[in-house]
C-alpha positions in Angstrom: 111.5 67.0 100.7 108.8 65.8 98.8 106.9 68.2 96.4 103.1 68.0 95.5 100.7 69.3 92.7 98.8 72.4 93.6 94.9 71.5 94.0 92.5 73.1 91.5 90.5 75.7 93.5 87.2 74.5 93.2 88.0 71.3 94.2 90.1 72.3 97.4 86.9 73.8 98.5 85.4 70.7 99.0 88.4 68.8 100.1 89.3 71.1 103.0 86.4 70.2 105.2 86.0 66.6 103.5 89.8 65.7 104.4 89.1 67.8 108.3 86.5 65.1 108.7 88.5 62.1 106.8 90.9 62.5 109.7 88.8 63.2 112.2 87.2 60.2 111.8 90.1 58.3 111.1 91.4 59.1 114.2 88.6 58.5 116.3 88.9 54.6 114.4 92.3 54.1 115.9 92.0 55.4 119.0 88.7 53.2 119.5 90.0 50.1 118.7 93.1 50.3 120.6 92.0 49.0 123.3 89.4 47.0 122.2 92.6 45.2 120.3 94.3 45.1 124.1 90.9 43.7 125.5 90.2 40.9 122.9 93.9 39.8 123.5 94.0 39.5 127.1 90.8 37.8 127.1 90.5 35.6 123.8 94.2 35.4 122.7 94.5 35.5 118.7 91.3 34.6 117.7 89.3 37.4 119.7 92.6 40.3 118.4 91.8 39.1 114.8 88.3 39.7 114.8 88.8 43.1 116.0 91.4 43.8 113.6 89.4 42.8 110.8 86.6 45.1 112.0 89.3 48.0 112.5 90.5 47.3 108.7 87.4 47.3 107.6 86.4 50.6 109.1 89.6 52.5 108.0 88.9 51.7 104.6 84.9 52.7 105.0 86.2 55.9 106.2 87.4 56.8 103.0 84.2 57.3 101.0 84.1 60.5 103.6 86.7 61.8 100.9 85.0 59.9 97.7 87.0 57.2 97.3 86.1 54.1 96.2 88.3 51.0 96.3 87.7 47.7 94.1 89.1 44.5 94.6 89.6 42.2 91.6 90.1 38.9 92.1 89.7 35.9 89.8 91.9 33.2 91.4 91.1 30.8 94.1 92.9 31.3 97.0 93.1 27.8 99.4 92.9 28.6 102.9 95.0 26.3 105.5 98.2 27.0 103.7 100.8 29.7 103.8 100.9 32.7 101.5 103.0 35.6 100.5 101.4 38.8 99.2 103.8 40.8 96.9 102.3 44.0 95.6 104.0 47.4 94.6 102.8 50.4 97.5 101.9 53.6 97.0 100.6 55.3 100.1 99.7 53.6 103.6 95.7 54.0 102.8 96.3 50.6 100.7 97.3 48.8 104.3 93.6 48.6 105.7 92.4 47.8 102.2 94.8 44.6 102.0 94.2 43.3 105.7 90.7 43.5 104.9 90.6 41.6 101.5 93.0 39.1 102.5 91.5 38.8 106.1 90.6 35.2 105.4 94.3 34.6 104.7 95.5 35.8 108.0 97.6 38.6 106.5 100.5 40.0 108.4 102.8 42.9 107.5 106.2 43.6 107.1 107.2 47.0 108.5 109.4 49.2 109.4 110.4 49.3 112.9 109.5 53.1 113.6 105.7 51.9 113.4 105.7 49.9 116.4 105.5 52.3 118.5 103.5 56.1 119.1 100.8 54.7 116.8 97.4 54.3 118.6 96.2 50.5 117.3 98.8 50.0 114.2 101.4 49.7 116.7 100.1 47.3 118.9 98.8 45.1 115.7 102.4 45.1 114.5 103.8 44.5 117.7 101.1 42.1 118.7 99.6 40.4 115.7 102.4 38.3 114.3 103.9 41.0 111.8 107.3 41.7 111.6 109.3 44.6 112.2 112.7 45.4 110.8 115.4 48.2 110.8 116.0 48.9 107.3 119.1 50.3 108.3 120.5 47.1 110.2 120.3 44.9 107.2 121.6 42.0 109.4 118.6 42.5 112.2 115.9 43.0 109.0 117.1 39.6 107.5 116.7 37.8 110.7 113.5 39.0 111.0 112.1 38.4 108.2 113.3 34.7 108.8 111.8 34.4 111.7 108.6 36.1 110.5 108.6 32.7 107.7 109.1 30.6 109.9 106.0 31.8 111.8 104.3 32.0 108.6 104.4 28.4 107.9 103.8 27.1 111.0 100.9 29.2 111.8 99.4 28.9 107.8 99.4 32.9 108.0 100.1 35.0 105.0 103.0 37.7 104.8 102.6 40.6 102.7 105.5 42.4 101.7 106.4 45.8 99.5 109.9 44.9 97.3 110.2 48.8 96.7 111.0 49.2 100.0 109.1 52.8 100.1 105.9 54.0 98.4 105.8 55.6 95.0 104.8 59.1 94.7 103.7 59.1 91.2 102.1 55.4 91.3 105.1 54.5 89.4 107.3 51.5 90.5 110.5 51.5 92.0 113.3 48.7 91.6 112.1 45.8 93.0 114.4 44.1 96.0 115.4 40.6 96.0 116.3 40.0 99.6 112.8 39.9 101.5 111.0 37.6 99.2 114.4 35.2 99.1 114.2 34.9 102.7 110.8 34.3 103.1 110.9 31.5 100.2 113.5 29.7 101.7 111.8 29.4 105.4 108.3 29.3 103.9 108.7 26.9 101.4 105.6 25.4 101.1 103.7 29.2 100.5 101.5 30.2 98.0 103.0 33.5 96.4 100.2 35.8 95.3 101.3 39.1 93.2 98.8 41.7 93.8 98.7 45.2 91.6 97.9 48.1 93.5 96.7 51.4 91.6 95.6 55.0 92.4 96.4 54.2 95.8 99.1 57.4 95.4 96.7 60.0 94.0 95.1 60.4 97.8 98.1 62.1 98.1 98.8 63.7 95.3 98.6 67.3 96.3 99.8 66.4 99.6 98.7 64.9 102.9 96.5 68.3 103.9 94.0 68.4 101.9 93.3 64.8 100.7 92.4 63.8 97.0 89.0 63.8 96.9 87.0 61.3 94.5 90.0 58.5 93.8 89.3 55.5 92.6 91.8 53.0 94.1 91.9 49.1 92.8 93.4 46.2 93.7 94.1 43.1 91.7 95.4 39.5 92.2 97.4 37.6 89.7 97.6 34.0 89.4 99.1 32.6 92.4 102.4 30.5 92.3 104.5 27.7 94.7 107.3 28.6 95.9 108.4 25.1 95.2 107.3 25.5 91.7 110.1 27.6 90.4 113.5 28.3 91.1 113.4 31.5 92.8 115.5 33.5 90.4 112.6 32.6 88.1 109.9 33.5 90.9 111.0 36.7 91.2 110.8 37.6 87.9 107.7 36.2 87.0 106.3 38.4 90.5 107.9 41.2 89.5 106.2 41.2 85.9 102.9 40.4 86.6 102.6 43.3 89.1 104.4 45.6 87.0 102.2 44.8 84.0 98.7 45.9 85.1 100.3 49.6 87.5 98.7 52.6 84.8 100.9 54.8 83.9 100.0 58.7 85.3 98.2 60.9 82.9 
């Protein structure tokens, strides 16, 4: 059972109602464009779904100035559309998930999740189930291989972009966990003509620092790209490592 920080009185007075609106809000979001998300794909396949998605991304992440936050994206690199890509960043809470579909948008970004999301979940589950991400049963290491095969395969056919956590499970503390191998290697092999992009995500945690009820108030959340690399460029011993370092090198270290 997870244990959180007790929040400072005076600021829980102002998170209580700011975090009762946060979900409120937040709630409303998903529930709106569910079946908007149904609507546009019925009657304008993946082009119409996409455009809806991108508008419900974009909203989520809006909604979090309700609680202060403000999130920056830092990116230097050029980023060619038309082409595959795989997003590897370190995770720390799911707030960072709108915040990447939107940034990325252009890309075309899909997600690997865990299978427990595809269903209950008013629009998230019918993105994932409908929108060309993949969902796997981390317990069924056979079934979460295939998928993710699959889910490269799609990727470079279709010139989407894949973003994947190694850790497996978001970081409490914003520190990283040990970073898995057998995602990415998959995904190289049957997309091997992606662009990999290493992204560093940071403060993404402290929303939750003192727990999901109430929310951090006042976080400031960033998100940075490192220089991309092809697959085909490295052997992917040497891929990994070079991933793994450059989004490791620029995570803060808790105060």
């Amino acid at each position: 059972m997870a244990t959180y920080k007790t929040m400072p009185l005076g600021k829980s007075i102002i998170a209580y109602p700011l975090t009762v609106v946060f979900y409120l809000v937040y709630g409303f979001l998903l529930c709106l464009f569910h079946p908007l998300q149904w609507l546009a794909l019925k009657l304008g396949g993946y082009t119409a779904h996409k455009i809806v998605v991108d508008a419900l991304n974009g909203s989520l992440l809006a909604s979090l100035a309700i609680l202060g936050t403000k999130v920056k994206f830092i990116n230097t690199h050029q980023l060619t559309l038309g082409v595959p890509h795989i997003i590897i960043a370190n995770h720390q809470s799911s707030h960072e998930i709108p915040a990447l579909g939107w940034f990325f948008r252009k890309l075309h970004p899909k997600f690997i999740s865990k299978k427990e999301l595809g269903k209950g979940i008013p629009s998230v589950s019918f993105n994932l189930k409908h929108g060309g991400s993949a969902l796997i049963d981390r317990k069924d290491a056979r079934q979460a291989l295939s998928a993710i095969g699959t889910f490269a395969k799609y990727l470079k056919k279709n010139n989407r972009t894949g973003i994947i956590f190694p850790e497996g499970t978001r970081s409490r503390d914003g520190q990283p966990k040990r970073f898995s191998q057998n995602g990415l290697k998959v995904l190289t092999k049957y997309a091997s003509t992606a662009v990999v992009v290493p992204v560093t995500i940071n403060n993404s945690w402290k929303l939750w620092e003192y727990g999901q009820f109430p929310m951090n108030i006042g976080v400031r959340m960033t998100i940075e790209t490192h220089p991309p690399i092809k697959v085909s460029d490295k052997p992917f011993e040497e891929l990994f490592v070079a991933v793994e370092e450059a989004v490791k090198s620029k995570i803060e270290k808790p105060l």
